[in-house]
ROLUMGU-917691 format. One record per residue (C-alpha): residue number from 1; x, y, z; residue in one letter; chain. Coordinates in steps of 0.25 Angstrom, whole numbers, plus 2048, in hexadecimal, padded with zeros to 3 digits. Each point is the difference from the previous one (the first is absolute). Example, Ala and Ser with C-alpha at 12.3 -4.5 7.8 and 13.67 -1.06 7.14 Angstrom:
<pts>
+-------+------+-------+-----+-------+------+
! ketor ! east ! north !  up ! pakol ! rogu !
+-------+------+-------+-----+-------+------+
!     1 !  831 !   7EE ! 81F !     a !    A !
!     2 !  806 !   80E ! 7FE !     s !    A !
+-------+------+-------+-----+-------+------+
</pts>
This chain:
<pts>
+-------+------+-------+-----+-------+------+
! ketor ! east ! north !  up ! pakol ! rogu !
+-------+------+-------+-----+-------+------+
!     1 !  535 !   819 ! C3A !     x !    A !
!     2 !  807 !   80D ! 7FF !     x !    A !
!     3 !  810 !   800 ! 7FF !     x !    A !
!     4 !  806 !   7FC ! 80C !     x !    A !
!     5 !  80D !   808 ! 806 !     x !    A !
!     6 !  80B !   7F7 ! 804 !     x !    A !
!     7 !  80B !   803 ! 80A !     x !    A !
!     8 !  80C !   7F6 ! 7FD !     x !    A !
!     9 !  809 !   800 ! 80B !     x !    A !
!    10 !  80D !   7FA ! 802 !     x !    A !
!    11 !  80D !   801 ! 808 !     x !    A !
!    12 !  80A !   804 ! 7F6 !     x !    A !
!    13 !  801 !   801 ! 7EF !     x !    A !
!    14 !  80B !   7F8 ! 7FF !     x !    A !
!    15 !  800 !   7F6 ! 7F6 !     x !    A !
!    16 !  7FC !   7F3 ! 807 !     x !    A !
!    17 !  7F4 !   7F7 ! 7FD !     x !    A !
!    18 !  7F6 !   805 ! 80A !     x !    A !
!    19 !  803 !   80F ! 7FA !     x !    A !
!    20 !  800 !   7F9 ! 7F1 !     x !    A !
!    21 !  7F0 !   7FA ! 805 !     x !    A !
!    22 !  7FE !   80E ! 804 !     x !    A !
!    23 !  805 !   807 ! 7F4 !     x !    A !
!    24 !  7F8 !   7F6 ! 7F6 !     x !    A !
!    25 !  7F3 !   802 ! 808 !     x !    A !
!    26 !  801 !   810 ! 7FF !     x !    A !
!    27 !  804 !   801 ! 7F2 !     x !    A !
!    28 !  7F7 !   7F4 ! 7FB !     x !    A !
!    29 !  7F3 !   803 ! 806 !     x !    A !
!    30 !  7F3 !   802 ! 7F8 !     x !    A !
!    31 !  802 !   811 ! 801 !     x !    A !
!    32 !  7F0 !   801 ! 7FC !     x !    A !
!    33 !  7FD !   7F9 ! 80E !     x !    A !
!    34 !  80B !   803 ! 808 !     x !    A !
!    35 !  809 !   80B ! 805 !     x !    A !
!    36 !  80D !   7FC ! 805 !     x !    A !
!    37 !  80B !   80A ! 80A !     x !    A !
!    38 !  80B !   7F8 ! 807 !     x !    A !
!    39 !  806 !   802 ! 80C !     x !    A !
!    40 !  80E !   7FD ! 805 !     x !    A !
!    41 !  803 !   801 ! 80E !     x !    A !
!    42 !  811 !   802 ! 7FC !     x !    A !
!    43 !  808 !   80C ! 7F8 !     x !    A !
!    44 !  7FF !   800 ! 7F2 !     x !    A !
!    45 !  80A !   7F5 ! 7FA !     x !    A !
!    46 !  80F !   808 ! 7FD !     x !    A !
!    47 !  800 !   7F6 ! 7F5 !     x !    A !
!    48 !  7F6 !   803 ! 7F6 !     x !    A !
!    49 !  805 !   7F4 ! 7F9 !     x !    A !
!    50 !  7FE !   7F7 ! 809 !     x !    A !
!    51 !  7F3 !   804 ! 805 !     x !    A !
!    52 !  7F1 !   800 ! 7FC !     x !    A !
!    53 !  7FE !   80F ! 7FF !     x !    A !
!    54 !  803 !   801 ! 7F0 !     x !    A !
!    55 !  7F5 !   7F5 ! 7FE !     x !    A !
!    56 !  7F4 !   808 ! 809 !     x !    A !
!    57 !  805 !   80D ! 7F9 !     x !    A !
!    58 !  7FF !   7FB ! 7F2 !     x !    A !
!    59 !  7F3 !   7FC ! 803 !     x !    A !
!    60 !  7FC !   80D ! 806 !     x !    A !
!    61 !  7FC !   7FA ! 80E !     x !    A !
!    62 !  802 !   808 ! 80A !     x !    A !
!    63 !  80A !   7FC ! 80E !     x !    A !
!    64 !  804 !   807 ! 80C !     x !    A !
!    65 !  80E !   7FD ! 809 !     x !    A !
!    66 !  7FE !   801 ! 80E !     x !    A !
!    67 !  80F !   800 ! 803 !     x !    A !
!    68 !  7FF !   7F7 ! 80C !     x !    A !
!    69 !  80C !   7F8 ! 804 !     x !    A !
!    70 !  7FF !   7F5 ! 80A !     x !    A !
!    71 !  7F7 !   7FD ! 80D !     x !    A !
!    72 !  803 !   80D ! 807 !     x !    A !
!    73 !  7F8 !   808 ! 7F3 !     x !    A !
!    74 !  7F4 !   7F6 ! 801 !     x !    A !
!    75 !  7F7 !   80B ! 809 !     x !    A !
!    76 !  805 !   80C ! 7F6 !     x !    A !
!    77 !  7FB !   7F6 ! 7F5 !     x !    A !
!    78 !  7F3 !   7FD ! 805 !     x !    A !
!    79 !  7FD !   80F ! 801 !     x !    A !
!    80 !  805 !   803 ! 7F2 !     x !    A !
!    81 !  7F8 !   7F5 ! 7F9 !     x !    A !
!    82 !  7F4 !   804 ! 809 !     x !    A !
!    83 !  802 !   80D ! 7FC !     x !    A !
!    84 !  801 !   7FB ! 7F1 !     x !    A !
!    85 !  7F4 !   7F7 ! 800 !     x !    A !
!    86 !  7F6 !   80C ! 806 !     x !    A !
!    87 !  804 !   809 ! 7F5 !     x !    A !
!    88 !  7FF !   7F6 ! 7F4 !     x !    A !
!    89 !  7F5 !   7F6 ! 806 !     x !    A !
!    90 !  800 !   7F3 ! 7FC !     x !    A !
!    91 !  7F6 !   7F6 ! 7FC !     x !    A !
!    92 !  80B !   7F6 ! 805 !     x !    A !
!    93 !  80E !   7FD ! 806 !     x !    A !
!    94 !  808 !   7F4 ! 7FA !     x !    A !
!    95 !  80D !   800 ! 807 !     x !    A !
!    96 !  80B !   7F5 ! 7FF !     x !    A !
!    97 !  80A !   7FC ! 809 !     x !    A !
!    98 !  802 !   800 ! 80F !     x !    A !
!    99 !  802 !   80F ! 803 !     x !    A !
!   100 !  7F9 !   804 ! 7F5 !     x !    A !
!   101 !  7F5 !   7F6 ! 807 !     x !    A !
!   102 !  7FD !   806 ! 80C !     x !    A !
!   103 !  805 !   80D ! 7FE !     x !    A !
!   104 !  7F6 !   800 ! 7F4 !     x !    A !
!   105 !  7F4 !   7FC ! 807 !     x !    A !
!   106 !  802 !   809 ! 80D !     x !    A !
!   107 !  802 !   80D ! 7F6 !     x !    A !
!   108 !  7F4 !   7FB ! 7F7 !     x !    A !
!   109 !  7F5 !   7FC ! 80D !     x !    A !
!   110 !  805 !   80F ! 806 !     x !    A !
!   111 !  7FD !   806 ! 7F2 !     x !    A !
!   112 !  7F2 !   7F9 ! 7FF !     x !    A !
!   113 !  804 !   7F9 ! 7F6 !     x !    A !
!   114 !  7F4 !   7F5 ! 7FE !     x !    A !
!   115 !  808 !   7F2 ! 7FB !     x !    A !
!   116 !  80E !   7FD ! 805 !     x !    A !
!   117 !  806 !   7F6 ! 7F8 !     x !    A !
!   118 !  80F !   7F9 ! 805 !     x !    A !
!   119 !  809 !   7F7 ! 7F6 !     x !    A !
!   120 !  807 !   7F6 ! 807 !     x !    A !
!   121 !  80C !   7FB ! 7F8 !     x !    A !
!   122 !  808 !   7F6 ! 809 !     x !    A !
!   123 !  7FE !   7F6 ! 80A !     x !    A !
!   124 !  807 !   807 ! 80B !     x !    A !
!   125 !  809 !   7F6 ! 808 !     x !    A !
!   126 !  809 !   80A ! 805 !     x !    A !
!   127 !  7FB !   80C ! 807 !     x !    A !
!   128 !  7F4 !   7FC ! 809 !     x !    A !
!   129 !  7FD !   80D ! 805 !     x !    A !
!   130 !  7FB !   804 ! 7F2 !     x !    A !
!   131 !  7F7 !   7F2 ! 801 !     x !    A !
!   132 !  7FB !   808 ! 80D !     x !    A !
!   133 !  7FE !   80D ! 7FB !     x !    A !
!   134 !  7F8 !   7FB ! 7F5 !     x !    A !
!   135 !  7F7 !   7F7 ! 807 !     x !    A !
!   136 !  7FE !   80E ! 80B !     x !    A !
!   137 !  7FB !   809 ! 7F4 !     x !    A !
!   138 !  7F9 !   7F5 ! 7F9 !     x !    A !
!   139 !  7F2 !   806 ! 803 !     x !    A !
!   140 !  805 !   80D ! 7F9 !     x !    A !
!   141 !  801 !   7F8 ! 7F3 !     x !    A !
!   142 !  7F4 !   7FC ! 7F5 !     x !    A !
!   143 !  808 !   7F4 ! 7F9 !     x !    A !
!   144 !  80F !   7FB ! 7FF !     x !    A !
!   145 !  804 !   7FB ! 7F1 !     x !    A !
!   146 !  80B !   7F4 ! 803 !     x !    A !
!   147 !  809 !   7FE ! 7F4 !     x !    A !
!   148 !  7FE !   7F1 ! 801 !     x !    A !
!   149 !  7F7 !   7F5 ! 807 !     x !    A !
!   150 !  80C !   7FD ! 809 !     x !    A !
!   151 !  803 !   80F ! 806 !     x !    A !
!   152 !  7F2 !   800 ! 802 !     x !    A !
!   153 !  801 !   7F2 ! 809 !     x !    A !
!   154 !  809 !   808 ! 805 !     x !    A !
!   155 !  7F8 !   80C ! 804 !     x !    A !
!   156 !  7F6 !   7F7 ! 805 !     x !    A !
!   157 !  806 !   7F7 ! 807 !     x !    A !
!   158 !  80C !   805 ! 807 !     x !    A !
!   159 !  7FD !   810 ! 7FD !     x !    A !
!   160 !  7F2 !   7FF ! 806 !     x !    A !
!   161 !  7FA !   809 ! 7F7 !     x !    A !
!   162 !  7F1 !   7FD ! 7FC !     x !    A !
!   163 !  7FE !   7F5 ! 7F6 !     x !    A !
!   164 !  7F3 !   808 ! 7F7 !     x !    A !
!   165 !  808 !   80C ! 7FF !     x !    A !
!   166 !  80D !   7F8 ! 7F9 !     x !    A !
!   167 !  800 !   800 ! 7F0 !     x !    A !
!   168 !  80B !   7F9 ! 7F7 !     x !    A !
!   169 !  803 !   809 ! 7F4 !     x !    A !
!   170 !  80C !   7F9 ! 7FB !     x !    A !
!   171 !  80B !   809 ! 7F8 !     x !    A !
!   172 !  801 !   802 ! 7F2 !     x !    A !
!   173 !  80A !   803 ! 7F7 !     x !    A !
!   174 !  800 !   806 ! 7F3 !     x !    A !
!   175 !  803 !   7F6 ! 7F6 !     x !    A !
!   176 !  803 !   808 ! 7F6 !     x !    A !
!   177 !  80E !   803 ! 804 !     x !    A !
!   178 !  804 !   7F1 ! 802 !     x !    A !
!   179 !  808 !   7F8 ! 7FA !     x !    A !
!   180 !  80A !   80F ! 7FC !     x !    A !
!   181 !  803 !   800 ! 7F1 !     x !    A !
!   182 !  80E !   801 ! 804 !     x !    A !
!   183 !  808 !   7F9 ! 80B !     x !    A !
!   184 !  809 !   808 ! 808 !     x !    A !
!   185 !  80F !   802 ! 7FF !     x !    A !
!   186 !  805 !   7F8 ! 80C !     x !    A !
!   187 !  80F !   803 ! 7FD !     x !    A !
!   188 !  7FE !   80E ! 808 !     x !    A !
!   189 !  800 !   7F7 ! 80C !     x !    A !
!   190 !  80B !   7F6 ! 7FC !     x !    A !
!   191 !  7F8 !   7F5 ! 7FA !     x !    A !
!   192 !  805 !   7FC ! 7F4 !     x !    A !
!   193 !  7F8 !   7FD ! 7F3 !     x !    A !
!   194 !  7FC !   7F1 ! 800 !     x !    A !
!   195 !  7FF !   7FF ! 80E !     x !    A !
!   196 !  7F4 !   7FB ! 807 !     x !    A !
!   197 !  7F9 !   808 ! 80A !     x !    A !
!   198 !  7F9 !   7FE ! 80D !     x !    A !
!   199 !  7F9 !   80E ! 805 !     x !    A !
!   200 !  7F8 !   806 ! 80B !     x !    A !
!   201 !  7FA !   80A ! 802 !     x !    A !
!   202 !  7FB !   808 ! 80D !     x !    A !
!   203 !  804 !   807 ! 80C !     x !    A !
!   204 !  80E !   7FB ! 806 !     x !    A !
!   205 !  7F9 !   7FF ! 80E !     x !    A !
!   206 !  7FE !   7F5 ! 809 !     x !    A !
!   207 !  7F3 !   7FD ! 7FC !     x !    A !
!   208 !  804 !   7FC ! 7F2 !     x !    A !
!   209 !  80A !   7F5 ! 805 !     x !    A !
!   210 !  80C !   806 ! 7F7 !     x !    A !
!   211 !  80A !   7FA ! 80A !     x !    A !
!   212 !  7F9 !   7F2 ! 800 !     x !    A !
!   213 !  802 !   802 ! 7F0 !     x !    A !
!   214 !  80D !   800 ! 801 !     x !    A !
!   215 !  804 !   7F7 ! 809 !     x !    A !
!   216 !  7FA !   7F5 ! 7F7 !     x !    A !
!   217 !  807 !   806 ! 7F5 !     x !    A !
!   218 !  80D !   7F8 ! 802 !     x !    A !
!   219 !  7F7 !   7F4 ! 7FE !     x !    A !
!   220 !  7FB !   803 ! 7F1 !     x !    A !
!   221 !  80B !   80A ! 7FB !     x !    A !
!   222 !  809 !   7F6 ! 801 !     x !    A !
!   223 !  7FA !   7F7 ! 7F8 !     x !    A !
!   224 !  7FB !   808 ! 7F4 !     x !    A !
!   225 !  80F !   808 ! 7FC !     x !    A !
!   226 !  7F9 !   809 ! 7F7 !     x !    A !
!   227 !  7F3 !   806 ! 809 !     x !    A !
!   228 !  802 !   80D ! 807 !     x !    A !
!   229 !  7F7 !   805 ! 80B !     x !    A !
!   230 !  7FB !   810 ! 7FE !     x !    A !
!   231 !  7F9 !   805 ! 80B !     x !    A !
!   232 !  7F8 !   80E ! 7FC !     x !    A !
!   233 !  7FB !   808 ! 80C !     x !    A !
!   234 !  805 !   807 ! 80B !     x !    A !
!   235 !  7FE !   800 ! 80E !     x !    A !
!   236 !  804 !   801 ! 80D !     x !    A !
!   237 !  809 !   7F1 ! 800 !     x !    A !
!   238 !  808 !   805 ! 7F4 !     x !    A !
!   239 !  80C !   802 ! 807 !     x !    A !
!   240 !  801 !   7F2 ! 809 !     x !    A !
!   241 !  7FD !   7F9 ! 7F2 !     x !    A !
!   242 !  809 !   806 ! 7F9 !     x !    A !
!   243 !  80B !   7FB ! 80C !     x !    A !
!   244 !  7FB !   7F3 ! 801 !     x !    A !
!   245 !  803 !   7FD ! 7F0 !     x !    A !
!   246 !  80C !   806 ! 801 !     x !    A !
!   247 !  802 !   7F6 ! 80E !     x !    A !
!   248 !  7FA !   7F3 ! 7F8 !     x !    A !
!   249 !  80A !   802 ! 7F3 !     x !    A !
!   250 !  7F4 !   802 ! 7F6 !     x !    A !
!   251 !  801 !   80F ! 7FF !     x !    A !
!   252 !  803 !   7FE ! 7F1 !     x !    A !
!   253 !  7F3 !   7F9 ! 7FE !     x !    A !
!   254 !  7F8 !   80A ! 809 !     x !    A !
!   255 !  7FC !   80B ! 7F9 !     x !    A !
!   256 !  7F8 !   80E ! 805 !     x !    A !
!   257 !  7F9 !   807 ! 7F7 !     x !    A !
!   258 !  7F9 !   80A ! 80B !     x !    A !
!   259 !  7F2 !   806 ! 7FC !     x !    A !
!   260 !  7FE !   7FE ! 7F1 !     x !    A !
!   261 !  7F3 !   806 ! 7F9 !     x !    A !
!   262 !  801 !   7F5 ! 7F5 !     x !    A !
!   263 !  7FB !   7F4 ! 806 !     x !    A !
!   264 !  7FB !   7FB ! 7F4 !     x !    A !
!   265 !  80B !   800 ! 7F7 !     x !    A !
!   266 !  80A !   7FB ! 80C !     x !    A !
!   267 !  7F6 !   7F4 ! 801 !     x !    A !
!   268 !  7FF !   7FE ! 7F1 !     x !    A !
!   269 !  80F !   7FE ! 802 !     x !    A !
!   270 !  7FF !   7F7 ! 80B !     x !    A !
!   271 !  7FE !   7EF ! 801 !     x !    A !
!   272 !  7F9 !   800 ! 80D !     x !    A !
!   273 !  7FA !   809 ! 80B !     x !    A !
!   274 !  803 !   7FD ! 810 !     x !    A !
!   275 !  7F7 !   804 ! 80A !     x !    A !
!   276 !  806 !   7FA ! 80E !     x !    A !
!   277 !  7F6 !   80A ! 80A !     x !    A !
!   278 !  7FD !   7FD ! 80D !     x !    A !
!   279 !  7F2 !   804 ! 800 !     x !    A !
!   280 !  7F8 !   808 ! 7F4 !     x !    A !
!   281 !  7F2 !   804 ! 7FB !     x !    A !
!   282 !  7FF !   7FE ! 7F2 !     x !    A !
!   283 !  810 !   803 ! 7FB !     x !    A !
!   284 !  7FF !   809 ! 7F3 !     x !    A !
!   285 !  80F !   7FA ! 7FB !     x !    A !
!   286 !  7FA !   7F2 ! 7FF !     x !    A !
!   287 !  7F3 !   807 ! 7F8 !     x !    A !
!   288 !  80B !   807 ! 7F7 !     x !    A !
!   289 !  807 !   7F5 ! 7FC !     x !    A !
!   290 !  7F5 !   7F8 ! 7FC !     x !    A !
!   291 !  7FB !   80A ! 7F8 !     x !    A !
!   292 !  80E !   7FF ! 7F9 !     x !    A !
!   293 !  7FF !   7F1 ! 7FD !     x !    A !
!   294 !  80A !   7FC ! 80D !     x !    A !
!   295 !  800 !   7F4 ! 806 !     x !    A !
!   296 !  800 !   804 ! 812 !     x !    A !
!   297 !  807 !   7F9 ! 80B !     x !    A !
!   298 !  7F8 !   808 ! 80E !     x !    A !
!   299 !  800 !   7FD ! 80D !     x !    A !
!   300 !  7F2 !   7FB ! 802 !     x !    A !
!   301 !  7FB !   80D ! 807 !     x !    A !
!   302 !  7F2 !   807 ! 801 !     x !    A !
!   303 !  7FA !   803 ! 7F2 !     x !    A !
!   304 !  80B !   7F8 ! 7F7 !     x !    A !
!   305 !  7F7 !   7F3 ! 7FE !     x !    A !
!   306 !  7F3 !   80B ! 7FD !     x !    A !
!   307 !  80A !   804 ! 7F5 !     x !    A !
!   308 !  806 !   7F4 ! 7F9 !     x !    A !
!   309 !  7F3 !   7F7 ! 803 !     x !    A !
!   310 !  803 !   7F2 ! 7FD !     x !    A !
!   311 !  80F !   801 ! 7FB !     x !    A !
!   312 !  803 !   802 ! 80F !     x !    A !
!   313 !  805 !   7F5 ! 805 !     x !    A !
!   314 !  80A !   802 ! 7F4 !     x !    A !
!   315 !  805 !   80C ! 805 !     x !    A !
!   316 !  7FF !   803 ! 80E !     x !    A !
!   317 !  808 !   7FB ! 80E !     x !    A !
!   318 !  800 !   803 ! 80D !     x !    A !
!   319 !  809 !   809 ! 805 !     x !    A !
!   320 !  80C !   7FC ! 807 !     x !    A !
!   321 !  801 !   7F2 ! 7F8 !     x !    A !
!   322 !  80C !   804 ! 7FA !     x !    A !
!   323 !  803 !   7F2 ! 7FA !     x !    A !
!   324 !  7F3 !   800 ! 7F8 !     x !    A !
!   325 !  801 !   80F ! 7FB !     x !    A !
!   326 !  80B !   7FD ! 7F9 !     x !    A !
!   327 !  7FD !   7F2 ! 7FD !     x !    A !
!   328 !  7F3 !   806 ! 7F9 !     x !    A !
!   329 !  808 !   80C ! 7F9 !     x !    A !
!   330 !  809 !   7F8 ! 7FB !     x !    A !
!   331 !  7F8 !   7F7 ! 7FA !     x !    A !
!   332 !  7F7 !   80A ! 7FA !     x !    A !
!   333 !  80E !   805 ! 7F9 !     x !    A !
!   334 !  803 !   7F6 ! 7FC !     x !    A !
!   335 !  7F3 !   7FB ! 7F8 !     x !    A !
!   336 !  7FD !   80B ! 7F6 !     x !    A !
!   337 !  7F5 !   7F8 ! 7FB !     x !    A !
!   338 !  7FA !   7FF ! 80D !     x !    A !
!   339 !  804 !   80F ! 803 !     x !    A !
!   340 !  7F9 !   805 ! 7F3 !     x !    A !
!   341 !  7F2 !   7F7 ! 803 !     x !    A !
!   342 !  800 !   809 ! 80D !     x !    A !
!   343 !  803 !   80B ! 7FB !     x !    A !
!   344 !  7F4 !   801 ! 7F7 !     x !    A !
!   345 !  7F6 !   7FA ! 80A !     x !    A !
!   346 !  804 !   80B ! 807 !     x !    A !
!   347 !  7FC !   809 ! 7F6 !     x !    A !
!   348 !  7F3 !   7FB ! 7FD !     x !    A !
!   349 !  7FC !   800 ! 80E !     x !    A !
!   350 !  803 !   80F ! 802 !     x !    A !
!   351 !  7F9 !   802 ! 7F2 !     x !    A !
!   352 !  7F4 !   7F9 ! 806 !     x !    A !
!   353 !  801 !   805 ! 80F !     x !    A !
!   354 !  807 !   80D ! 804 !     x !    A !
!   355 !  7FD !   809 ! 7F5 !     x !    A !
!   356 !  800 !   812 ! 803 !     x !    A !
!   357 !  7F3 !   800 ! 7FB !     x !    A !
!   358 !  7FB !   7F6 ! 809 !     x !    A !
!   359 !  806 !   806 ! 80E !     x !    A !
!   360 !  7FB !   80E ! 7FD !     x !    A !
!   361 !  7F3 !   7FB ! 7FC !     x !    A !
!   362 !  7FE !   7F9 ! 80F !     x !    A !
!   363 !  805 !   80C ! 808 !     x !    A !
!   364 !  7F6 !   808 ! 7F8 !     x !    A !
!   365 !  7F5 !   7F7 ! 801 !     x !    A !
!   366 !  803 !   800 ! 80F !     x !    A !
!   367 !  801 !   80E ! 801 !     x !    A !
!   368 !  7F2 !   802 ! 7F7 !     x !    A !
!   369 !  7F9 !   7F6 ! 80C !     x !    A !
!   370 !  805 !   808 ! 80A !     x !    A !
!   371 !  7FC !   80C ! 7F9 !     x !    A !
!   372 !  7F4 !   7FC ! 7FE !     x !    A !
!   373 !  7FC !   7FF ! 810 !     x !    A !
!   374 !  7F9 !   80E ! 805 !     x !    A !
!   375 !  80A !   80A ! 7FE !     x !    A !
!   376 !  803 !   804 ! 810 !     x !    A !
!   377 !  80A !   809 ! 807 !     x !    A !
!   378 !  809 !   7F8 ! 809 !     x !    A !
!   379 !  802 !   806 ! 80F !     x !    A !
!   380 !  80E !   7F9 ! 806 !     x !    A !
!   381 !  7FC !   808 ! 80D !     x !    A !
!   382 !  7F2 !   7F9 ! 803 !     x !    A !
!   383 !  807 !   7F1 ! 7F9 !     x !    A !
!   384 !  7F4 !   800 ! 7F6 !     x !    A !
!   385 !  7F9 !   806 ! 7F4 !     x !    A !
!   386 !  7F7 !   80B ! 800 !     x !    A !
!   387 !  7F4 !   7FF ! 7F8 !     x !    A !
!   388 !  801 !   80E ! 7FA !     x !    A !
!   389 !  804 !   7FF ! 7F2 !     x !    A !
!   390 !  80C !   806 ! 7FA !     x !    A !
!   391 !  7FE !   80E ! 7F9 !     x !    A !
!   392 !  803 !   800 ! 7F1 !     x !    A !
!   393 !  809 !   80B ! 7FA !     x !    A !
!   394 !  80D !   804 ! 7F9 !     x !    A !
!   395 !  80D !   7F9 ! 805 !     x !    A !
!   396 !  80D !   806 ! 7FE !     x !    A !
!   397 !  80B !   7F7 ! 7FA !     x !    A !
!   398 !  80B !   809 ! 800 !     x !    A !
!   399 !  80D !   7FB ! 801 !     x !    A !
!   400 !  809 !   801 ! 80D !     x !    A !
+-------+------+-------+-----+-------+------+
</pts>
């Protein structure tokens, strides 16, 4: 088979874990059998280093910024992607995230582009109309990769989408970077050398469950004096959870670090890693502090028993049960023993199970089945395929 062009498309380069997927895919691929662009429907990240554009241009793949900017630049977006996948043509479209999603596959079917492949990342429990949107484009799209077994239940069963064209790719992580060789200073937050730490990391949104953190936290900090919480992220909830510490008197237990690059050091400083979301797919904080040898306390959401396996029950509740959350953390606190045991199964089961190597090899074995079908043109006008094959020739990958 010859070499396969693939158009990586994505809503933003920030980093996050669906753009970090996105990132090792196009810088990780087999060069000899695939040629990868990528796509992002946003501007270009002001914050280089907080971006995955340094990553793509160290390994000389090539991107373009659309500059769109919410809902009302979606139409302007579809014609620029369009425009975009005419001029480059390619083999395939992998897109990630919801924007990305259907914007991806209506630019892509109007460019003629043959496969259409959509990631879906999260069971989505709180905006229905991208459930419905979905569901209405569905015919437009060749095959949906699920993070986990559960989002793709969830695609099934309460998304509508078809089951033959879900596949379960789960994430990987690159292993090598876990456990850091050096823990991080905490002391730049105010936690003091020989305190013990409790850390999330993630978004400060509503779906992470931030605020339900700390509403247990008066349960569990009061009864281990030396644990501290750090919550690393930003988000949209910063502000009320920065209040309600204040309000509950634990602000000096509380700390914000904001957007931090150095995960791995900051978990190699840490004694446990929280995950109290509402709803997930496969939560790429839990797989990095596996890697790092951490005992887990999550919220038993979609894609976190897929990643501890049967260390579970151990680590997981349900949401909302405030009692048992800091029943459990405290206990896992307390016995080191018992944290350390975790900790290394942990390990091993990332070692055995969500390896890079592994995730890029599925999506291209995917995309090499795909590209293996007869090579047609794709007519979004008439719903359906043409049977006039596509016309080789020289592709222009210049950058925008």
């Amino acid at each position: 088979m010859s070499q396969l062009r693939i158009a990586l498309c994505i809503t933003d380069l920030d980093i996050g874990g669906a753009e970090q997927c996105l990132v090792e895919l196009a810088t990780r691929l087999d060069r000899g059998s695939f040629d990868p662009i990528v796509y992002c429907l946003g501007p270009r990240p002001a914050r280089g280093e907080a971006s995955c554009t340094a990553r793509l241009d160290a390994a000389g793949v090539p991107f373009h910024c659309l500059g769109a900017r919410g809902l009302r630049h979606a139409p302007s977006a579809i014609v620029r992607l369009r425009r975009l996948f005419a001029e480059h043509r390619p083999d395939l479209a992998q897109t990630f995230l919801f924007h990305a999603n259907i914007i991806g596959r209506l630019a892509a079917r109007l460019a003629g582009v043959p496969h259409v492949v959509c990631g879906i990342r999260v069971a989505e429990r709180q905006s229905r109309w991208h459930l419905w949107a979905d569901r209405l484009t569905a015919g437009l799209v060749d095959r949906y990769v699920c993070v986990s077994e559960a989002v793709a239940r969830f695609s099934r069963l309460r998304g509508g989408l078809p089951r033959g064209k879900l596949t379960v790719i789960p994430n990987g992580i690159d292993l090598r970077r876990y456990p850091a060789e050096r823990p991080a200073d905490l002391s730049r937050w105010g936690i003091a050398p020989g305190c013990r730490v409790v850390t999330f990391v993630g978004r400060l949104g509503r779906q992470k469950g931030v605020q339900w953190l700390l509403q247990t936290a008066p349960l569990w900090l009061s009864r281990l004096p030396d644990c501290h919480l750090l919550l690393v992220g930003t988000g949209p909830e910063e502000s009320a959870l920065r209040r309600a510490t204040g309000q509950m008197g634990i602000a000096g237990r509380v700390h914000f670090a904001g957007w931090q690059s150095e995960i791995p050091a900051i978990l190699a400083a840490s004694d446990l890693l929280v995950l109290p979301s509402r709803w997930e797919g496969m939560p790429n904080a839990v797989l990095q502090a596996m890697a790092s040898r951490l005992p887990v306390l999550a919220t038993d959401v979609e894609g976190v028993r897929e990643l501890l396996g049967d260390a579970a029950d151990a680590q997981t509740v349900r949401f909302g049960r405030s009692q048992q959350f800091a029943a459990r953390l405290i206990g896992l606190m307390a016995d080191r023993a018992r944290s350390a045991e975790l900790g290394a199964k942990n390990r091993r089961r990332v070692e055995a199970h969500f390896g890079l190597d592994r995730m890029v090899g599925a999506h291209q074995d995917l995309w090499r089945s795909l590209g293996s079908q007869k090579k047609t043109s794709w007519d979004l006008r008439r719903g359906a395929s043409s049977e006039v094959p596509l016309e080789s020739g020289t592709r222009t990958t210049a950058r925008n």
